[in-house]
C-alpha positions as CSV (number, residue, x, y, z in Angstrom):
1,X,27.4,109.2,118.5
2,X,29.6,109.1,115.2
3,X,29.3,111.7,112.3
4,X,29.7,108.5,110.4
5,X,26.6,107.1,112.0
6,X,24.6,109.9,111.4
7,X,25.7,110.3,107.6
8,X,24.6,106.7,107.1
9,X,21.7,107.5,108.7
10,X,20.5,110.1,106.3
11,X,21.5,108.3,103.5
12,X,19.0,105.6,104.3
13,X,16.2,107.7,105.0
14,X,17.0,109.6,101.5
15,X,17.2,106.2,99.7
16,X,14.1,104.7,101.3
17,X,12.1,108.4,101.0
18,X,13.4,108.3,97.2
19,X,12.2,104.6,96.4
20,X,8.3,105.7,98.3
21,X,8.0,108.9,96.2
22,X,9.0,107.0,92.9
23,X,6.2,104.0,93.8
24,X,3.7,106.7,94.7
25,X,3.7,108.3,90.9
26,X,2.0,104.6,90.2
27,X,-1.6,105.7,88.1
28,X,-0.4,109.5,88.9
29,X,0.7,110.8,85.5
30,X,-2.5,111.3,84.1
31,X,-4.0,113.5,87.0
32,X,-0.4,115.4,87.4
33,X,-0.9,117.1,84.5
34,X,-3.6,119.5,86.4
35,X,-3.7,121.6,89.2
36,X,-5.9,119.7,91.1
37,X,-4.1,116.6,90.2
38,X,-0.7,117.9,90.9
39,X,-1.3,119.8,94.1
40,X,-4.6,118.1,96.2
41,X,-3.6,114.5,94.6
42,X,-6.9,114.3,92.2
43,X,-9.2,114.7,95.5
44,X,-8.5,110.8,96.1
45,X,-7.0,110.6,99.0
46,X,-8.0,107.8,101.5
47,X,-8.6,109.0,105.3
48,X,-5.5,107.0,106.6
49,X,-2.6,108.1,104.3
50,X,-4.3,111.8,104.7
51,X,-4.1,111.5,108.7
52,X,-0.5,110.1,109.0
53,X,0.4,113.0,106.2
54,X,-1.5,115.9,107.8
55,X,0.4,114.6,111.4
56,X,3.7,114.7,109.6
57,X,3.2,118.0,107.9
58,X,2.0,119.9,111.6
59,X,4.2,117.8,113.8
60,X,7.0,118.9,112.5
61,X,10.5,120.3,113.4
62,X,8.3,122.8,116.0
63,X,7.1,119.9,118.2
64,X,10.5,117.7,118.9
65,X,12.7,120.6,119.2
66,X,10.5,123.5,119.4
67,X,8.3,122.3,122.2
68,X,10.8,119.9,123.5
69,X,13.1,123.7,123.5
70,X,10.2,125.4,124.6
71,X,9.4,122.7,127.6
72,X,13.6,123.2,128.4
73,X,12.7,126.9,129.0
74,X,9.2,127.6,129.7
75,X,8.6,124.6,132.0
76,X,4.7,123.4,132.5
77,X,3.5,126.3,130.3
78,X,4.6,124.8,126.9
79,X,2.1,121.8,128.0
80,X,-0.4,124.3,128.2
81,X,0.5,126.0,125.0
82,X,0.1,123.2,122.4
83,X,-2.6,122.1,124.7
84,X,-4.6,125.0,123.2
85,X,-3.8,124.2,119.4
86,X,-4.6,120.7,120.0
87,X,-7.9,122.1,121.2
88,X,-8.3,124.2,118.3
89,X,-7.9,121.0,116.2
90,X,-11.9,120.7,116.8
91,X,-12.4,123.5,114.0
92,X,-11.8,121.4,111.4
93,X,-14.9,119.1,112.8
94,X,-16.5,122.3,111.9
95,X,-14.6,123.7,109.0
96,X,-13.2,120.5,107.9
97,X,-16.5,119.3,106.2
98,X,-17.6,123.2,104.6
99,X,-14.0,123.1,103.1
100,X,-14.7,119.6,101.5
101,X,-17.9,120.3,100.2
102,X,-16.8,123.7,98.5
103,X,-13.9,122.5,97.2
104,X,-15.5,119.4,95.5
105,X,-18.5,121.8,93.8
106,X,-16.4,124.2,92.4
107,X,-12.7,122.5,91.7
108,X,-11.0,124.5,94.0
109,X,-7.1,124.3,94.5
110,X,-5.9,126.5,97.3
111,X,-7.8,128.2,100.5
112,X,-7.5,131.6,98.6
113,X,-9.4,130.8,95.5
114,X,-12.0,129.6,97.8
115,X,-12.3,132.9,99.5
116,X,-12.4,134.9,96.1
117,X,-15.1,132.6,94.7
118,X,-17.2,133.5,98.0
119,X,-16.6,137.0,97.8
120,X,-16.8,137.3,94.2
121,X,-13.7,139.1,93.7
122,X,-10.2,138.2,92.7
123,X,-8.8,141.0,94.8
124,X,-9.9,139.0,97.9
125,X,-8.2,135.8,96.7
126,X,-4.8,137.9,95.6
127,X,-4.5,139.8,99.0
128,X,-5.1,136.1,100.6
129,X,-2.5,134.3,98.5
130,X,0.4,137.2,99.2
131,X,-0.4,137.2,103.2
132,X,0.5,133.2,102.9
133,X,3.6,134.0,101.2
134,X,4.7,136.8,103.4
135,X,4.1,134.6,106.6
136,X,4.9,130.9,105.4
137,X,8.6,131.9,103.8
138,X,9.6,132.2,107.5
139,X,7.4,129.2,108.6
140,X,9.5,127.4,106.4
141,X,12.7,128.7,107.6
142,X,11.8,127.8,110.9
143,X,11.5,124.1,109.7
144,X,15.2,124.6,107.9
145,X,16.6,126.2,110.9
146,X,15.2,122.8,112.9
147,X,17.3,120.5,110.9
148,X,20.3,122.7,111.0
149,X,20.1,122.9,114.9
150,X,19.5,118.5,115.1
151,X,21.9,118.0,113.0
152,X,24.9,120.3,114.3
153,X,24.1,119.3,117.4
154,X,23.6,115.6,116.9
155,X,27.6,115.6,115.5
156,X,29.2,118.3,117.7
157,X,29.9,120.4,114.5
158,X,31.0,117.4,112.2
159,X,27.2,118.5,109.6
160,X,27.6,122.4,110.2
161,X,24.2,124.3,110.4
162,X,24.6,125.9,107.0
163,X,24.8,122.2,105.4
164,X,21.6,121.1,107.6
165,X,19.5,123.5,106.0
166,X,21.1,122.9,102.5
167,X,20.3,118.7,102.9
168,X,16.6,119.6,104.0
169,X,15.8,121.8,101.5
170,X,16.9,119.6,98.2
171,X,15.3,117.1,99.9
172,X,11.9,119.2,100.4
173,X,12.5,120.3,96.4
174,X,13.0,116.6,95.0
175,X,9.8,115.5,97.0
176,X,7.6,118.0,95.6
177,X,8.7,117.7,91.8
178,X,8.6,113.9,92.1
179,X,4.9,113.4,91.9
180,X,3.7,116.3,93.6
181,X,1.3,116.2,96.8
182,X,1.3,112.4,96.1
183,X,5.0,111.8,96.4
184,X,4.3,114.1,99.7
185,X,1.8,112.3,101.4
186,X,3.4,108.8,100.4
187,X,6.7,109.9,101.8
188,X,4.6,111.8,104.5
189,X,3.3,108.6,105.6
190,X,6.6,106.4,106.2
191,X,8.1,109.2,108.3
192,X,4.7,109.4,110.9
193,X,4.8,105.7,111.5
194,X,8.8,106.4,112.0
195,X,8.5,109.3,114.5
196,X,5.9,108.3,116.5
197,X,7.5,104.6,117.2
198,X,11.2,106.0,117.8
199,X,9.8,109.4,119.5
200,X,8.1,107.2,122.3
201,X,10.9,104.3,122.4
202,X,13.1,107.3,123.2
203,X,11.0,109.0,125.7
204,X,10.3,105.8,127.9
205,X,14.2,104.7,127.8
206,X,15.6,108.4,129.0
207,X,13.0,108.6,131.7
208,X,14.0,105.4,132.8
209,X,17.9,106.2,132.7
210,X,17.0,109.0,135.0
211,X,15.4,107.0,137.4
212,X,11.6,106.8,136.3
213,X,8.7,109.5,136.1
214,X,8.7,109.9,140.2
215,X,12.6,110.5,140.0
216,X,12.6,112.8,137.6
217,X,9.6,115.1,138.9
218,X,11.7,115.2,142.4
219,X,14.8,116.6,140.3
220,X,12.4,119.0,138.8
221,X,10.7,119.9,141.7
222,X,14.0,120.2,144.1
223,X,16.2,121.7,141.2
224,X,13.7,124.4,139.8
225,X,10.3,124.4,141.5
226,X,8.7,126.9,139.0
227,X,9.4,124.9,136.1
228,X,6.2,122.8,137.5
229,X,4.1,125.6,138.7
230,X,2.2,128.2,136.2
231,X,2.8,130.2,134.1
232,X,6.6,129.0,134.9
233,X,10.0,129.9,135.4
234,X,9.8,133.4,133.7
235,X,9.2,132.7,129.9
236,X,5.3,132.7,130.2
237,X,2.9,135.6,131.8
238,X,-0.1,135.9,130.8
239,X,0.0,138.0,128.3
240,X,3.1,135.8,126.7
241,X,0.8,132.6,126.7
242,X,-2.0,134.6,125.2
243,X,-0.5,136.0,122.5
244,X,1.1,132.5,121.7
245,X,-1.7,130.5,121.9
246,X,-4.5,132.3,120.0
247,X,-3.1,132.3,117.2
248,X,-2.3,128.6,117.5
249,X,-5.7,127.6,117.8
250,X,-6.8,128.6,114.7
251,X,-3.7,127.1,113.5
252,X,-6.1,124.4,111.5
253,X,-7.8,126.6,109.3
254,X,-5.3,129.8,109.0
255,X,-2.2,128.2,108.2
256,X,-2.9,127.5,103.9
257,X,-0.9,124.4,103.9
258,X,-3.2,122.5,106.2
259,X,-6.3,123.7,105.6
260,X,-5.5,122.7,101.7
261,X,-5.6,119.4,102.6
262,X,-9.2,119.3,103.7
263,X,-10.3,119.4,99.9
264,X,-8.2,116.1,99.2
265,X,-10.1,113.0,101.3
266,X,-11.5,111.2,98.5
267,X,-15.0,111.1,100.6
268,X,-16.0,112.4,103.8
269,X,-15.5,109.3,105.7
270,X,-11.9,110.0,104.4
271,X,-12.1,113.3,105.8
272,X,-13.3,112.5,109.8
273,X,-10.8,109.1,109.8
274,X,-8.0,111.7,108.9
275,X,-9.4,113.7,111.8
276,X,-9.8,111.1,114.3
277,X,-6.1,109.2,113.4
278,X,-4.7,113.0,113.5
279,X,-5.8,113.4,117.1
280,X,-4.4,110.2,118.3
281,X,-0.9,110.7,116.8
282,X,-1.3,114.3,117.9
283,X,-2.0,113.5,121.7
284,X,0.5,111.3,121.8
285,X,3.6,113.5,120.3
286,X,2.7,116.2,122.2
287,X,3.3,114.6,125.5
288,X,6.5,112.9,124.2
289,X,7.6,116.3,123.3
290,X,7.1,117.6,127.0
291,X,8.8,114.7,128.6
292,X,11.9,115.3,125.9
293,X,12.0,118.9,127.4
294,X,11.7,117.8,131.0
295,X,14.2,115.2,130.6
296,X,16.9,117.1,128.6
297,X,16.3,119.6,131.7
298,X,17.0,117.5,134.4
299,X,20.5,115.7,131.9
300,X,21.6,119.1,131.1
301,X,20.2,122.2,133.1
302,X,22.7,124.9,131.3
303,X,22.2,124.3,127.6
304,X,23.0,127.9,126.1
305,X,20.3,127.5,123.2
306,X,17.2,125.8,124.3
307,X,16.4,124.6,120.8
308,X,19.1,122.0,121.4
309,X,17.7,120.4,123.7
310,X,16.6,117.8,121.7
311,X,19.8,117.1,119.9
312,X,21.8,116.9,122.7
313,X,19.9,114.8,124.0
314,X,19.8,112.2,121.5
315,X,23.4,112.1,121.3
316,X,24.1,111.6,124.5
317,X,24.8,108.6,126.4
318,X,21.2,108.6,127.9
319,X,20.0,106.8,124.1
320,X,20.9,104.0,122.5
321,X,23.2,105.9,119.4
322,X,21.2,103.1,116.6
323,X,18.0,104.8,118.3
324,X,19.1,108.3,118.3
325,X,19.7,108.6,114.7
326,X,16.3,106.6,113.6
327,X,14.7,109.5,115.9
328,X,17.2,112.0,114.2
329,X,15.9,110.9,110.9
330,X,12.2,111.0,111.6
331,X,12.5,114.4,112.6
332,X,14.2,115.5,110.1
333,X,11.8,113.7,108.0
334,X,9.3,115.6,109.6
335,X,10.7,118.6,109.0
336,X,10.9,118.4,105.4
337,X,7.3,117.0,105.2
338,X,6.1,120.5,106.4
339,X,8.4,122.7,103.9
340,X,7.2,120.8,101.1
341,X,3.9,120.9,101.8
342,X,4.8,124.8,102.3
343,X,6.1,124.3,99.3
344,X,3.5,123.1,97.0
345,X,0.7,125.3,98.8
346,X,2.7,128.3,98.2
347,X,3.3,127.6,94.7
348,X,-0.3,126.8,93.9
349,X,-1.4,130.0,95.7
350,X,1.1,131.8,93.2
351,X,-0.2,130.0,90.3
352,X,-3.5,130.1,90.8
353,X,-4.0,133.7,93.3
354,X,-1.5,136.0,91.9
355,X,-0.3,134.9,88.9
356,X,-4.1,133.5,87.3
357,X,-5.8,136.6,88.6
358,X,-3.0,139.8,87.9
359,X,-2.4,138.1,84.5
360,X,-5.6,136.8,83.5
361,X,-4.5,133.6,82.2
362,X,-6.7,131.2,83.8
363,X,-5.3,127.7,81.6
364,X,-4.9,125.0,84.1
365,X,-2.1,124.1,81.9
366,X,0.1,127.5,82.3
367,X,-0.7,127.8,86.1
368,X,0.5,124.5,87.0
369,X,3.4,125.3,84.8
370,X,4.2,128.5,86.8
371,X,3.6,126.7,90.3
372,X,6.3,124.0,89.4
373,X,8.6,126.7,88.3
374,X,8.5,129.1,91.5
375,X,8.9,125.8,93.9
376,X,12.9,126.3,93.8
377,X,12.1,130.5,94.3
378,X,10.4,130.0,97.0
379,X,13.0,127.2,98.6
380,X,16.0,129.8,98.2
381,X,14.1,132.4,99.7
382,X,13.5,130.3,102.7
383,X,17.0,129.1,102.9
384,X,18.3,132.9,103.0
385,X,15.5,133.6,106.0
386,X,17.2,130.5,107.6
387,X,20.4,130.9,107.9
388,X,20.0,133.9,110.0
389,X,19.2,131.5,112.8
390,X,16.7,133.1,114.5
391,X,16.7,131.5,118.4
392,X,13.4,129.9,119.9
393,X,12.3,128.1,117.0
394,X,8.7,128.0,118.6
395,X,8.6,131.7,119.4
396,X,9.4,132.2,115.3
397,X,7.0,129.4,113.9
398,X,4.0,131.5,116.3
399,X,5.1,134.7,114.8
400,X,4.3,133.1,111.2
401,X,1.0,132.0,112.4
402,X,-0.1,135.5,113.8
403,X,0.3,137.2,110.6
404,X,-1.7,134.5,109.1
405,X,-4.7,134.5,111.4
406,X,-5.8,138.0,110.0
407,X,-7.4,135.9,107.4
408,X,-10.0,134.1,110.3
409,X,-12.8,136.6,110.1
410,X,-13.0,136.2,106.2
411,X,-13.1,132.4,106.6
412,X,-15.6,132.6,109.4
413,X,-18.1,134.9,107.2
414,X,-17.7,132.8,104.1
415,X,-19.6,129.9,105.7
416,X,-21.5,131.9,108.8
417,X,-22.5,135.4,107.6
418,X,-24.1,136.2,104.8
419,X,-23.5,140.2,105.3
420,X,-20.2,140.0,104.8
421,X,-18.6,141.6,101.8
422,X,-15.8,141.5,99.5
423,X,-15.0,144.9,100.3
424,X,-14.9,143.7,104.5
425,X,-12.9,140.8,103.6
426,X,-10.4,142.5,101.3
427,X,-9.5,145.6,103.9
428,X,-9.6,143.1,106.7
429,X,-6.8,140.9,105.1
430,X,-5.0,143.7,104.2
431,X,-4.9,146.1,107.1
432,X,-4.7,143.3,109.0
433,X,-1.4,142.2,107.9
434,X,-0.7,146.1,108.2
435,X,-0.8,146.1,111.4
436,X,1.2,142.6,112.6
437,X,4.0,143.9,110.2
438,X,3.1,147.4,112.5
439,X,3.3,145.7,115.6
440,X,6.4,143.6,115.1
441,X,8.4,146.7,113.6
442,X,7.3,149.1,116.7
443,X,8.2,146.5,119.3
444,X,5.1,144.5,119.4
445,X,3.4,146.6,122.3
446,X,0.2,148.3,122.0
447,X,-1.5,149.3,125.5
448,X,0.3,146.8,126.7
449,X,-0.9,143.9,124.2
450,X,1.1,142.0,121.5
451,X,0.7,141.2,118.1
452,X,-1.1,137.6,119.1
453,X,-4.0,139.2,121.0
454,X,-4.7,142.4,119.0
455,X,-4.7,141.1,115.4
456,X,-7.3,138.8,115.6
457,X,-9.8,141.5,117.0
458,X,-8.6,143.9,114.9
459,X,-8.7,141.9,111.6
460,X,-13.0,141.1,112.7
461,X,-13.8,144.5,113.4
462,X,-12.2,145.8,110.3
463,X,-14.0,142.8,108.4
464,X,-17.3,143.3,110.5
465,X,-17.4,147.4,110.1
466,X,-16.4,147.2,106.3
467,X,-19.2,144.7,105.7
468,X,-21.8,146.5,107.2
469,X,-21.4,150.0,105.2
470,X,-20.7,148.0,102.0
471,X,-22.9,145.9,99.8
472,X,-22.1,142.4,98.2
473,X,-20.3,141.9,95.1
474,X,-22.5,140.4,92.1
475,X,-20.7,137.5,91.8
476,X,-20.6,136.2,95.4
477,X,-21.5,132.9,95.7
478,X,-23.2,131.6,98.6
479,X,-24.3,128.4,96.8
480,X,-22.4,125.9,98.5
481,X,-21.1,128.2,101.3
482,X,-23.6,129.9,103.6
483,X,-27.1,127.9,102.9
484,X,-26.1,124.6,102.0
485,X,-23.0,124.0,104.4
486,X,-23.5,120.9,106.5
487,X,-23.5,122.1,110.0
488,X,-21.5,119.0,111.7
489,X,-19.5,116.0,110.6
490,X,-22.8,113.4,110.8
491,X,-25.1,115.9,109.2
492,X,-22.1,116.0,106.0
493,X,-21.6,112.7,105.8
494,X,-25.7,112.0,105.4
495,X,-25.3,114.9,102.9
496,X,-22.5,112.6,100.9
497,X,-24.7,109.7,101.1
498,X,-22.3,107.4,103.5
């Protein structure tokens, strides 16, 4: 494949990407002028653009050459592994329609605010809103370090790593100033229907370079038995696949910038046809992703970096090189969906978690001003975290997502438990993320456990024991939260009046 092949390449996904997020300010002026308008899209968003964007933004740089890495090295077990977050997908049948409902009655803008308005304190939103930047910086950077790794590889050298990452995040900026989340989505919606077509056209023409699924397999099988059998080929015990996979099932509702797009389906119906389109698309990629791993395996079993599997194997002889680059682009597309959507949630959360409640200054007007201004901040910082190119870009991206999870028991007891207090929530965020940042620095081994398992269970029983010798704030509100949440998708929707 030529560097002058992939150049062109990128320049007509930028051009195309640039002409979408210009059509989709169309009737958005007006509502981009406020936080809700410039971040969540005015709440209007229709359940088909919404799936295709929320696919884009999770299925990102992680799944074609994290997984497809991960699958190179871990064999079997990496099947099993997004298995579990595809499982854990179902919360937001549970979640999804609580969020909605919340968010619609009292205007909120990020995850965070929603947790302080429960509690009734702003201390509870704050500590939320800073755990989210702590954690999603280097979520971000995994998504950088993604592109830098397809495109280096992709051109042997000819688009160095340090220029990858550079491309990806201008990109990621220009989106999210354009027309905020609608420029996003829009943009979000061109690359889905991208990767998904070229991601499978690929998949079925390698396998049948290499002789067909049966072939393959016997490779496999005859090659490297344990790359078939469970847990695998060394990478995975049981511990490993624990600690990686609890964290990824809450995944839906911990990680800020997906959860914040549960408030934006213009209508439940929206909201479970976003759901139901999402776990198509999902399905689908995630097997694609496995049979990229397998293949690139049995093509080229002594890769020194796992996470170029997938580049190497577009660029190889086994795919059409007019192919390879429209998958090159849709994963790099990918990948820049999810930092901008990092992006704009972090910024918001800024705005409206840190900035609104350590200044006071609760003007719509000067919040969304901040949040615009700190998108660049925060797009530097990620690009520093970056270029350290930190291997096992799936390992990284679960790392992000356990520090994250310490925020599940206070989302739980927002809509399930009554008891709980601002006082449990606050000291379970924040001793929670006390002790990942513990565990990581101390070698990530307590009686024999990692960070995954223990932080979940710790962050409830702090939030469970705290809440119990504590009594509620004044201003909690459980309007909205514990007595009137819909308790399924059908029950919601009658609630809505569809």
């Amino acid at each position: 494949m030529t560097l002058s092949l992939v150049i062109w390449g990128i320049a007509i996904y930028i051009a195309l990407s640039c002409v979408v997020a210009y059509l989709s300010r169309g009737g958005a002026e007006e509502g981009g002028a406020t936080m809700s308008g410039y971040f969540l899209g005015g709440r209007h968003m229709g359940g088909l653009v919404s799936a295709l964007s929320y696919s884009a933004t999770t299925y990102s740089a992680f799944m074609m050459v994290g997984l497809a890495g991960l699958t190179y090295k871990g064999g079997v077990g990496a099947l099993g592994f997004e298995i579990v977050y595809f499982a854990g997908v179902s919360l937001v049948a549970i979640f999804g329609p609580r969020f909605w409902r919340a968010g619609k009655k009292y205007d909120f803008v990020t995850p965070s605010e929603m947790l302080g308005k429960r509690y009734g304190s702003r201390w509870v939103a704050v500590a939320a809103g800073l755990t989210s930047l702590i954690f999603l910086i280097p979520y971000s950077a995994v998504q950088l370090s993604g592109v830098g790794y397809l495109l280096s590889g992709m051109t042997g050298g000819g688009i160095s790593f340090g220029v990858g990452i550079v491309i990806a995040t201008v990109l990621a900026i220009f989106f999210s100033y354009v027309a905020g989340i609608r420029s996003v989505m829009w943009t979000d919606s061109l690359q889905a229907l991208v990767m998904i077509v070229a991601s499978v056209l690929v998949g079925a023409i390698v396998v049948s370079k290499l002789g067909g699924f049966g072939e393959m397999f016997a490779t496999i099988s005859e090659r490297k038995p344990s790359m078939l059998q469970v847990p695998g080929p060394g990478l995975f015990s049981f511990q490993t696949f624990l600690g990686l996979t609890i964290p990824w099932f809450f995944f839906s509702i911990s990680n800020p910038q997906v959860s914040q797009r549960l408030f934006m389906p213009e209508s439940m119906g929206a909201l479970r046809r976003m759901l139901l389109i999402f776990l198509c698309f999902g399905l689908i990629y995630t097997v694609v992703s496995v049979i990229w791993g397998f293949s690139a395996f049995v093509a080229f079993p002594d890769l020194e970096k796992p996470d170029l599997a997938t580049a190497t194997l577009l660029s190889s002889e086994y795919v059409p090189p007019v192919l390879g680059v429209v998958v090159m682009v849709g994963i790099l597309a990918a990948a820049v969906s999810t930092i901008d959507s990092i992006l704009l949630t972090l910024s918001s959360v800024f705005a409206r978690d840190v900035y609104g409640n350590l200044s006071g200054k609760a003007e719509d007007a000067q919040q969304l001003k901040i949040g615009k201004f700190v998108i660049p901040v925060i797009s530097i910082l990620a690009l520093i975290f970056s270029s350290l190119q930190i291997s096992m870009i799936s390992i990284l991206s679960v790392a992000a997502s356990v520090g994250l999870i310490v925020v599940v028991p206070a989302i739980i007891g927002a809509f399930f438990w009554k008891r709980g207090t601002a006082a449990g929530a606050l000291v379970s965020i924040v001793g929670g993320v006390i002790f990942v940042l513990w565990m990581y620095l101390s070698g990530n081994s307590l009686f024999g456990l990692n960070a995954g398992i223990l932080s979940l269970p710790v962050a409830a029983l702090l939030f469970v024991g705290v809440s119990l010798v504590t009594k509620r704030a004044a201003g909690e509100a459980i309007d909205g939260f514990v007595d009137e949440a819909p308790a399924s998708m059908a029950t919601a929707r009658a609630v809505a009046g569809e």
